[in-house]
N, C-alpha and C positions, 0 to 999 in steps of 0.2 A: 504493500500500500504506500500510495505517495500522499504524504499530509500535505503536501500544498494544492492537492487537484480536492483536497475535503471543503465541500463550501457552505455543510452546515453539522450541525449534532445530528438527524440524521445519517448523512453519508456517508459519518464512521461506520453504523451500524449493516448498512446496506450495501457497503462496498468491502467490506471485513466478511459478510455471510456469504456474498459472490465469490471472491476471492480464498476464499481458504475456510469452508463453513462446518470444518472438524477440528479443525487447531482451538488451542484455549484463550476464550479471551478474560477470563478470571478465575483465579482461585482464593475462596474463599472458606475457611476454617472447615476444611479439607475438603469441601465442595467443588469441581471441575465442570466450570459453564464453556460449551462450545459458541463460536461464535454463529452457527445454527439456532443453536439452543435459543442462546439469547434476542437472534432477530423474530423469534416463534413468538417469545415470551413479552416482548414489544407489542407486535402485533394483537395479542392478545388482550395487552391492556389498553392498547390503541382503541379497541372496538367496545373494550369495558368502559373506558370514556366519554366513548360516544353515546354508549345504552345509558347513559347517566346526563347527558344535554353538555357535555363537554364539548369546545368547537374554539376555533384559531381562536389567540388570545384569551381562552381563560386561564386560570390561575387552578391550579393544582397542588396543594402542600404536603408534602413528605417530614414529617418527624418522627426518625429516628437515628440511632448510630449507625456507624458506615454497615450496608447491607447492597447484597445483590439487587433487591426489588429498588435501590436508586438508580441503577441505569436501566433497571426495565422500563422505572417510569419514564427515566428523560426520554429514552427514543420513544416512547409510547408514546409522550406529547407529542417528541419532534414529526411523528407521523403526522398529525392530525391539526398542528399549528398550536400546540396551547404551549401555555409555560410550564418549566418545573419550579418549584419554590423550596426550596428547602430551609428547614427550621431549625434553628440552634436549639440541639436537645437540651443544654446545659443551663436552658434561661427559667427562669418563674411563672408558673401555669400563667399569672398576667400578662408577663411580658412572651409568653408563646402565644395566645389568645392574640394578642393585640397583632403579632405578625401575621397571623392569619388571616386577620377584618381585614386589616390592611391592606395585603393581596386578593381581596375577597373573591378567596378561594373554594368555589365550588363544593371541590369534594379534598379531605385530607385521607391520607395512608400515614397510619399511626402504628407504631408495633405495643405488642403486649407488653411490655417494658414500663410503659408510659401510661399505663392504665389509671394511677392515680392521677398524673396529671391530665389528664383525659377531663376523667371525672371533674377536677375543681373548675377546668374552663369551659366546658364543653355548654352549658345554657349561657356564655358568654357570646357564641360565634354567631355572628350575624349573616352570613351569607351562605354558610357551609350545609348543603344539604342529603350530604354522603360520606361517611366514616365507616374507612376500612382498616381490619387491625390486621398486620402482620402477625400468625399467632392465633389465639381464640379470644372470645368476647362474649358475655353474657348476651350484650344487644345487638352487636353492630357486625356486618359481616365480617368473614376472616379475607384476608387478601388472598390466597390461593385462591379460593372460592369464589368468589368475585373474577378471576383471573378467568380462571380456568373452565368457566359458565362460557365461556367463552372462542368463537372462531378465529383459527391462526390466520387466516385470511384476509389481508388486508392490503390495501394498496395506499402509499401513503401520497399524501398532498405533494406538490411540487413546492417545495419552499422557494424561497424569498430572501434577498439580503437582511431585508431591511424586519423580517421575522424575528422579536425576542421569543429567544431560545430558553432563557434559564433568567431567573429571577433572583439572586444573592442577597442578602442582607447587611448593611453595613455593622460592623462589632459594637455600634452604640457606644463609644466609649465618652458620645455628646451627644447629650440629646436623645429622644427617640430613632430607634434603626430606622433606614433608610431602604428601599427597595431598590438596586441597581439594577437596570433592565440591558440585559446583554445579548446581542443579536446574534443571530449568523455569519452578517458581515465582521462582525467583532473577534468572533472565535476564524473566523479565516484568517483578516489580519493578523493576531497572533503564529497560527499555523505555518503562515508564510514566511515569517521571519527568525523567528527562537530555533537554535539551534542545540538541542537537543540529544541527539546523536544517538537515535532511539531508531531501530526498525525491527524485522518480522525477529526476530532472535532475542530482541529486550525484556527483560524479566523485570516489571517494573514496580515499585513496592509503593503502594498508595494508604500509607497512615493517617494522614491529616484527617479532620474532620471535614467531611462531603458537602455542606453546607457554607465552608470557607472556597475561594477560587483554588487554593491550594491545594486544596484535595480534589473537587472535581475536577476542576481545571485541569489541573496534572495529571488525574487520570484520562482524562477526555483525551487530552495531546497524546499520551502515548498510547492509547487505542487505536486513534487517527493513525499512528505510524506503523499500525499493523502487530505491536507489541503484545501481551502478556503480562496483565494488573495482578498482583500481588499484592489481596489488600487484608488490612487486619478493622476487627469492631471497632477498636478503639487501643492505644496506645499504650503499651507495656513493653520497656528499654529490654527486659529479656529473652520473652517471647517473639521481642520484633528480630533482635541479636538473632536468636535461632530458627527463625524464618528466611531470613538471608540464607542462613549455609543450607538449608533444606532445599527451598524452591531454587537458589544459585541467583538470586537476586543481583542487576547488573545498573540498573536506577535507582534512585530514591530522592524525593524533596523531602527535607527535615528545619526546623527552626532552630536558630541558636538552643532554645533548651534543652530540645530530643539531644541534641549532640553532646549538650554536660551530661546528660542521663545516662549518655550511652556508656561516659568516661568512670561515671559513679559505680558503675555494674560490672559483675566479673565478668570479663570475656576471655578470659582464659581457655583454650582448647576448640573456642570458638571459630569455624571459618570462613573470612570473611573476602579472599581473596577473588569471590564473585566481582565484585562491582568495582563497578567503571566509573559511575559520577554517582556525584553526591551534590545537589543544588541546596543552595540554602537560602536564607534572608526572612523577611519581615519584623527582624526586631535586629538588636543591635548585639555583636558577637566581640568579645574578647579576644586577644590575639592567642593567648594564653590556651582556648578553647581549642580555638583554629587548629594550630599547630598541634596538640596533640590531637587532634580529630583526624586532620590528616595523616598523624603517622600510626591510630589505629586502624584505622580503613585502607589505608594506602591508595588509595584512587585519584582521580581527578576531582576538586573541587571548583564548584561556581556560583559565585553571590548570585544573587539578584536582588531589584527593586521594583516594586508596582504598587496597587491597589486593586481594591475590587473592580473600583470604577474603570479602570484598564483592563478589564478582562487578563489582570497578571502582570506580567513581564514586561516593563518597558527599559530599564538597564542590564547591563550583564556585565560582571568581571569574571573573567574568561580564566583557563585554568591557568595559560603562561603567564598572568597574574599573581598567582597564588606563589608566592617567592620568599619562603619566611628563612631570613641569615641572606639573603642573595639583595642582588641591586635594585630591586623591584619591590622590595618589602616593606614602602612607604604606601603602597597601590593596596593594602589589605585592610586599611579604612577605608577602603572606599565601596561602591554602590556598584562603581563598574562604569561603563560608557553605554549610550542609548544604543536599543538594537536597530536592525534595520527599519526606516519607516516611521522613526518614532523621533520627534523633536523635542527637546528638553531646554528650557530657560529659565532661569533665575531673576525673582521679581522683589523689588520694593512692594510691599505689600500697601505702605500707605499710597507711595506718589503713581504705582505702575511702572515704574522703569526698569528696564534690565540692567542689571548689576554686573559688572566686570568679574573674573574669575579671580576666589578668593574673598568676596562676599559672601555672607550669610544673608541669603533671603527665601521665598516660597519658590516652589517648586509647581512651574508649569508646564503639563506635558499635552503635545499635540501628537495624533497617533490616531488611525481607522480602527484601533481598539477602545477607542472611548466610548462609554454606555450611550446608549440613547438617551438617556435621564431618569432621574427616579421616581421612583411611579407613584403618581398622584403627587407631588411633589413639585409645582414649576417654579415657587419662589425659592426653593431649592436647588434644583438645576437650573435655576440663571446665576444663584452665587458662586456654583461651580462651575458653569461653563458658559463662561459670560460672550462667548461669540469667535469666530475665527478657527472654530476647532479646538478650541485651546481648554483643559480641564484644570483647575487649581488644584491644588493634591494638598494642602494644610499641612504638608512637611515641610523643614525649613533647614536646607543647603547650601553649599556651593559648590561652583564649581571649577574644574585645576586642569588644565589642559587635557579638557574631554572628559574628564572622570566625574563622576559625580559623588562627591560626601555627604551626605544626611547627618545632620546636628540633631533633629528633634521634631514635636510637631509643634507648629507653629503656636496652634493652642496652650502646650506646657511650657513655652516660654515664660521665666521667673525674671521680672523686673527688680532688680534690687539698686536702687540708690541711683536709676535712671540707666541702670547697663544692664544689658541684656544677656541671660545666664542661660543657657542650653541644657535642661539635666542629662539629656544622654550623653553629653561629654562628659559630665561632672560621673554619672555614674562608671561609664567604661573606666577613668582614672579608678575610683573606688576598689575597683575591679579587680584591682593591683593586687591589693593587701594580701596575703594569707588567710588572715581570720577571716576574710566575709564570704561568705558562699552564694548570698545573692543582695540587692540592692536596690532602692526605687529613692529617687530625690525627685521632692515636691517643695514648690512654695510654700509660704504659710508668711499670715500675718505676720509685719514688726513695726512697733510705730516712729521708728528713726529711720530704717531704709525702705518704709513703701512694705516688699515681701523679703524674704531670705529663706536660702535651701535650708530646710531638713532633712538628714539621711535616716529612712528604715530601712535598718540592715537585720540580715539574719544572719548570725555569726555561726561558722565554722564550731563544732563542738569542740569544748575543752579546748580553746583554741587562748582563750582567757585575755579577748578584747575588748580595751575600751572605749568608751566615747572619746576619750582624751586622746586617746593614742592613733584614732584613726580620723581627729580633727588635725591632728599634726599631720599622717600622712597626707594627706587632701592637699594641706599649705604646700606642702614639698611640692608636689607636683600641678596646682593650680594657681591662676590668679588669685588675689585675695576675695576679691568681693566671689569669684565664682565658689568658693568654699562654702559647701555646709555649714552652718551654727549652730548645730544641735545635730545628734543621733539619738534615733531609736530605735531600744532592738527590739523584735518579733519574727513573729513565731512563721511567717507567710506573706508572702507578696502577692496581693491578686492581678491575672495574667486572664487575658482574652485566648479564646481557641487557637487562634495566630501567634501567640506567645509575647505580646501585646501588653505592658502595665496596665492597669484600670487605675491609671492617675488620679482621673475623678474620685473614685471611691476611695481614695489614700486623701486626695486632699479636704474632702465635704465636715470632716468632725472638726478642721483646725479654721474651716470657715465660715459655722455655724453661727446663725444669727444674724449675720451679713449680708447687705443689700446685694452688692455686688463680688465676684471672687477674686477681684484685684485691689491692690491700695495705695 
């Protein structure tokens, strides 16, 4: 299969069942789906959608952990033109409820898993008028059954560029999620450009949760390339370890933290001498991590940077990159350079001007990956993509002959004393220490400089750290004003599915009662 002749989600499915319809196109906790299998089992939900007044453009929601029945559904919409939605299992019956109205989605596929929360939202959903459970259910059908009531037989719609394929959710990390509506032409552009290095022999390892671009997305592309998904429910550093030497696994997308994880757990005896790339990105990685990440895998290593809103990928630092002790070993801060197709500028946020390389400012990406906009949403999708193609991304970089460095989001900029403090540089410093095993700096009131960092750190055990000791290290290696004032230690940092701080929720107790969160 050639991923650049795929011109929708669809094509993967249709063009994989022609071409090769007894090879595997997943294995799943020891389940082996052919790629027959799977075009059957499309079809089938294709027709189940229809018997239920499904038709182009509706909304469909899927909540659960990574399962087979999420790529039935997606080609199953992609047949028939509707969307897939997928739900962050991880969120509060309210806030899954609310994702649902919001897509107002028809009919949900829910697994038994989820039964309670089922139940606490379910006389909340406003538009949903078929629930089907993966599993059994006292009321509501089971998804086999529902499936399976049903003819393989189907002929699917001719799609459409300009067709949303798949409907993502932004991580909320402000404000209520957002709906990103991501087309066909979106997922081509991608297709077309990312180099990947995946074809019919790729054994590809899909962890992420299927609700973030990371996970489907990444599974999607390498399905496109005729590959072999390697996917697990959900995320266990030992399990996944022994899944690699089993299936021979030669892919994987992982986030900075899989990869501490991996470092935490024995791998001893383990082998890993499968794989070939290892992609990584969406939060900020230590050099520290890096390096020994690549020399227990031994493979090639490649950043990346996107968002949802980009359908993924729009930078890449490439494996000749990855140079830690060599000439090149100032390139492993960085994000990478934009890939094919994909225009990258750096903006004064207040005046609009493009900033010279070596500024910090917002990060504007123009790219035929850019969503259509979020759905229902246009005083939304005008502040992020106020014209010319061009999408605002609320991260805040620069950039250095082509490369792009990510400071932060723009949002968790901490104003102290009228200078502008970055925490994810403040935190990578941090990073340094021995004692700290992981770290999040947030602003917080002060009434001399405006705000000033606070570090929650979670100390290293028996490591015997203290505030004192690692406000001096900070000094050593920062400016003054960009220094912490205070540590706290605890017990946990909370992290989005993307391995993402939830800032917000770190900073809300120290800005309690306050009109505004800045000072």
């Amino acid at each position: 299969m050639d991923i650049r002749e795929i011109t929708g989600v669809a094509d993967i499915i249709l063009t994989g069942a022609a071409e090769k319809p007894d090879a595997e196109i997943l294995v799943f906790e020891g389940r082996r789906i052919t790629w027959a299998e799977m075009r059957e089992r499309a079809a089938r939900v294709a027709n189940a959608l229809t018997a239920d007044g499904i038709g182009p453009r509706d909304r469909v929601a899927y909540l659960d952990k990574n399962g087979v029945e999420y790529f039935e559904l997606a080609f199953g919409c992609s047949f028939i033109k509707a969307v897939a939605v997928a739900v962050n299992w991880r969120l509060a019956p309210p806030e899954m409820s609310y994702i649902i109205n919001d897509a107002e989605a028809t009919v949900l596929v829910i697994h038994e898993e989820f039964a309670g929360q089922l139940a606490a939202f379910e006389a909340d959903l406003t538009h949903t008028t078929r629930i089907v459970v993966i599993g059994s259910h006292d009321t509501h059908v089971s998804y086999d059954e529902w499936r399976d009531a049903q003819s393989s037989a189907c002929d699917p719609l001719p799609p459409a560029g300009d067709d949303v394929s798949m409907q993502l959710y932004t991580s909320g990390t402000t404000g209520l999620p957002k709906g990103a509506q991501l087309t066909n032409d979106n997922f081509r552009a991608l297709f077309s450009v990312v180099e990947w290095q995946m074809d019919a022999d790729t054994r590809n390892m899909a962890v992420m949760p299927l609700f973030h671009i990371a996970g489907s997305g990444w599974a999607l592309f390498g399905m496109g390339s005729g590959a072999t998904t390697i996917m697990t429910r959900e995320f266990d550093p030992v399990a996944a370890l022994k899944l690699i030497e089993d299936e021979k696994v030669t892919h994987a997308i992982f986030v900075p933290a899989i990869l501490q994880f991996f470092l935490m757990v024995p791998s001893d005896g383990i082998d890993l001498t499968s794989m070939e790339l290892i992609v990584y990105g969406a939060s900020p990685i230590t050099q520290d991590v890096l390096v020994k990440s690549m020399e227990q895998f031994g493979c090639e290593y490649m950043q990346v940077y996107g968002l949802t809103e980009t359908t993924g990928v729009v930078t890449q630092l490439d494996p000749a990159d990855h140079d830690p002790g060599g000439p090149r070993e100032n390139l492993l801060r960085s994000a990478g350079k934009p890939v094919g197709g994909v225009e990258v500028r750096i903006v004064d946020s207040d005046t609009g001007d493009e900033l010279p390389d070596g500024e910090v400012g917002e990060v504007w990406i123009r790219t035929a990956q850019n969503m259509l906009g979020y759905w229902n949403m246009p005083e939304e999708t005008a502040k992020s993509m106020p014209g010319d193609g061009w999408f605002l991304s609320g991260d805040a970089a620069y950039m250095q002959d082509g490369y792009l460095y990510i400071h932060d989001r723009v949002k968790d900029m901490i104003i102290s004393g009228g200078e502008n403090v970055y925490p994810a540089e403040v935190e990578n410093a941090l990073m340094g220490h021995e004692g700290i095993a992981d770290v999040a700096v947030i602003g917080v009131p002060d009434d001399k400089w405006g705000e000033v960092g606070k570090a929650l750190v979670i100390p290293v055990p028996d490591s015997g750290v203290t505030e004192g000791g690692i406000l001096a290290f900070a000094r050593e290696r920062l400016a003054g004003f960009k220094c912490p004032k205070s540590v706290d230690f605890v017990e946990a940092i909370p992290r989005n599915p993307s391995g993402k701080i939830l800032k917000r929720e770190l900073r809300d107790p120290f800005w309690e009662g306050r009109e505004r969160r800045v000072n």
